[in-house]
C-alpha positions, 0 to 999 in steps of 0.5 A, a space after each residue: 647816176 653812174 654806178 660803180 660795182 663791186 665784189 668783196 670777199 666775205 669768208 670764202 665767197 664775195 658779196 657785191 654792191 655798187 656805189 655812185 662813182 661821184 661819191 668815191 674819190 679813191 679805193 683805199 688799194 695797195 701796190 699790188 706786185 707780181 707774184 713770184 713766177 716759180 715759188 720752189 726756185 725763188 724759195 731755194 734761191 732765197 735759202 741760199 742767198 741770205 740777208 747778213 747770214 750763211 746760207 742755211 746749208 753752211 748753218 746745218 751740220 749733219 747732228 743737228 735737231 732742227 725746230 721749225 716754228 709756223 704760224 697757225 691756222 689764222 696765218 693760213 695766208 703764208 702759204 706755210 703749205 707751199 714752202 714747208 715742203 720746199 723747206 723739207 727738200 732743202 734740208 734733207 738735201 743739206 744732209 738732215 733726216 725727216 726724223 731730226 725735224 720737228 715743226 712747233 705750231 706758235 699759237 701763242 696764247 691762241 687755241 690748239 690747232 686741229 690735225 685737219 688745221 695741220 694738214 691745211 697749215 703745213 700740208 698733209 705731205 708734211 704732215 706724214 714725214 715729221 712731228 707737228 705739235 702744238 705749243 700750249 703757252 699754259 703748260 708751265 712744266 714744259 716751259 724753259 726760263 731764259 731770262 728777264 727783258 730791260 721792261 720786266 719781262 719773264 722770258 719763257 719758251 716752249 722747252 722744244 724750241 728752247 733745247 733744239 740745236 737749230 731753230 727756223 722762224 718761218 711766217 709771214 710779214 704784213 702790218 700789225 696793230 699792236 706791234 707794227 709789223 707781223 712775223 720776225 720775233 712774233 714767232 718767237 713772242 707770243 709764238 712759243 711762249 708761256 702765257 706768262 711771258 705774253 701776258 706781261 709782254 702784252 701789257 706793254 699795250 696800254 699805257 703806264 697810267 691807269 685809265 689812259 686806255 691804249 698805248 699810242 705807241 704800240 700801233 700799226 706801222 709803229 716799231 720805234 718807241 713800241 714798247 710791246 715790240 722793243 720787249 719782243 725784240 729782247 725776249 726773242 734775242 734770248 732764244 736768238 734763232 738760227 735762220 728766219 724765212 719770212 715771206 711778203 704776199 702781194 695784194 692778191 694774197 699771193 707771195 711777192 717776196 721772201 726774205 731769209 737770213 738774220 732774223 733782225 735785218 732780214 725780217 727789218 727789210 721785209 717789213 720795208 716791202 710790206 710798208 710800200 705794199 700795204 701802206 696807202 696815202 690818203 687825202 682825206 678821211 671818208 664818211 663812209 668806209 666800207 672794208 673787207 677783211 679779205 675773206 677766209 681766214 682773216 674774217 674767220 672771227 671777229 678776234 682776228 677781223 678787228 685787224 680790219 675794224 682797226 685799218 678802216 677807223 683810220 681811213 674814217 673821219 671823226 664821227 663816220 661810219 665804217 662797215 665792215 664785212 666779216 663771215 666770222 663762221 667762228 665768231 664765238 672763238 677765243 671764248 675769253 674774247 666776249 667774256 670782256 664785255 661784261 664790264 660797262 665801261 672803258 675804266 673797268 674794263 681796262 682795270 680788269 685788264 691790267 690785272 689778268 692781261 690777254 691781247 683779248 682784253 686789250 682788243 675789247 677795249 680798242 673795240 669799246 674806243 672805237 664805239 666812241 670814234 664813230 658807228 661800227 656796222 659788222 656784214 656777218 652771218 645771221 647767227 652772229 647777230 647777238 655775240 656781235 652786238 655784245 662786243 659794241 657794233 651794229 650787225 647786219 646781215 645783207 649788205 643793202 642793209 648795212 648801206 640803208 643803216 649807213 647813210 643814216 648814221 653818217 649825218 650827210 645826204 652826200 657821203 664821200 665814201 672810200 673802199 677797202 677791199 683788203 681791208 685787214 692789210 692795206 693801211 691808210 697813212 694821212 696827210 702825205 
């Protein structure tokens, strides 16, 4: 029988395996476009031409306090590192001082990043010429209110963004499974806001009626008629930043596009080059998924990897099977995270939810839905064992394994099976 091989990534080394070729019909890969030749050039070049918007050198004026808004840590893959230097450059060439810039980690609800993390994030360069801080979404006092969405929402943002003269959101553009896309107005909500103003943002995830679990609607892909994304969108109007620098990775993890400019239709057409990357038609759902997230830091804890759990649940048939290769050499991170599965159930754990909403508890309770959608093998390291069985998969440690345990589960001696090996990203679309 002809073998076919692989080697996914698995933290920051691989893992191989090989699969009978009859049993693939396809690998569940993206449109894998080249990476931009020269990064600082297509960098300043974009800076200078904008999407529906000066050039950010027309925007500066010389008195300017400027705030800078990065990802953190588990948005290492934008490259924050690469283009924050070049953004530096730009401004100091457009007549700002290192001392006029401030940069803000948007960690949202996330714990506070560590100066090492700086360091990586935003480079040490960067590090040694401007302040770099945290935003902490629990430090009421040094929250700024601005106003109240059409839904409710209670908009608070971190007093340095709120009071800047220029504000730049920096990041990057892949699918996301709960507000369709990433970056945009996510730098904004959940970013730099109070806990507050993500909480009730957030709990635009479930559905109206109690006992109705997730929202349908707010879901990968998904931008019309969500609900968590059209609140964002208002919450972040309030602040209405300056410029947007957004940036799209191609399928190696490399930067293919960037996008500047407005921070609506800019970030609207990097989210259109992100679909045609990332979003994978498929014939028919597999038996058997195996996916990885796509090594570090996309598998850095299984909070951040159930991006992947969530892409293979749609690629698997009712009743599947669906491994999943996450190192998660953090897995116990946030700690609120596993404090959810405490309760037994959908029903109670959703109505706790709804009481103190935090995206953890939304996503342990996707976790327990997908228990229900078919069996969940986790690849992670032997000390995870416990946690992870805590949170409704089956772990194991060697891949044969999780192969042996997922021939038995898929109820077929045959089993199609499909690949992912960028599992946190590509998203399978059926039926086209």
């Amino acid at each position: 029988m002809t073998q076919k091989k692989f080697s996914l990534k698995f933290g920051k080394k691989e893992i191989s395996f090989d699969i009978p070729e009859k049993a693939l019909p396809y690998e569940l890969i993206g449109w894998n476009r080249p990476a931009c030749e020269d990064l600082p050039e297509a960098y300043r070049f974009a800076l200078d031409h904008p999407i529906d918007a000066p050039p950010l050198r027309e925007i500066l004026k010389p008195s300017d306090k400027v705030v800078i808004i990065v990802p953190d840590i588990t948005r290492v893959w934008q490259r924050s590192n690469l283009t924050l230097p070049i953004l530096m450059d730009y401004l100091n060439q457009a007549g700002l001082e290192d001392s006029q810039i401030s940069i803000i980690n948007g960690v949202g609800a996330h714990r506070q990043n560590s100066e090492e993390e700086f360091a990586e994030l935003c480079s040490e360069e960067v590090c040694k010429r401007v302040r770099i801080v945290n935003h902490n979404a629990y430090d009421t006092a040094n929250m700024v209110e601005l106003g109240t969405t059409s839904r409710g929402t209670q908009v608070a943002v971190n007093r340095l963004v709120a009071e800047a003269d220029r504000v730049i959101l920096t990041g990057g553009v892949i699918y996301h499974y709960m507000a369709g896309f990433g970056g945009g107005r996510k730098g904004i909500l959940p970013g730099v806001s109070s806990l507050k103003t993500i909480q009730q943002n957030h709990l635009r995830c479930l559905t109206d009626e109690v006992g109705g679990g997730t929202n349908p609607s707010t879901a990968t892909g998904i931008t019309s008629g969500n609900p968590m994304h059209e609140d964002m969108m208002e919450a972040a109007a309030f602040v209405n930043p300056d410029f947007l620098v957004n940036v799209v990775p191609n399928m190696d993890g490399d930067i293919t596009g960037i996008f500047t400019g407005n921070w609506v239709s800019a970030w609207q057409q990097a989210c259109q080059m992100a679909e045609r990357i990332f979003g994978v038609p498929i014939e028919a759902q597999a038996d058997i998924v195996i996916a990885s997230a796509g090594g570090y830091p996309k598998d850095i804890n299984l909070y951040q990897s159930q991006k992947t759990i969530d892409n293979a649940v749609y690629a698997m048939r009712p009743g599947g099977v669906a491994i999943i290769l996450a190192q998660c050499p953090h897995i116990s991170d946030p700690p609120e995270f596993f404090d959810w599965f405490r309760y037994p159930d959908i029903p109670s754990l959703e109505t706790a939810a709804r009481d103190n909403f935090l995206i953890s508890g939304w996503l342990a309770i996707r976790q327990m839905e997908y228990k229900n959608q078919g069996t969940i093998i986790l690849l992670t390291e032997k000390d995870n064992m416990e946690l992870a069985r805590k949170a409704h998969v089956e772990p194991v440690s060697t891949i044969s394994a999780a192969l042996k345990l997922a021939y038995q589960k898929c109820g077929t001696p045959t089993p199609q099976i499909t690949v992912m090996p960028q599992g946190a990203n590509t998203f399978p679309i059926a039926g086209e």
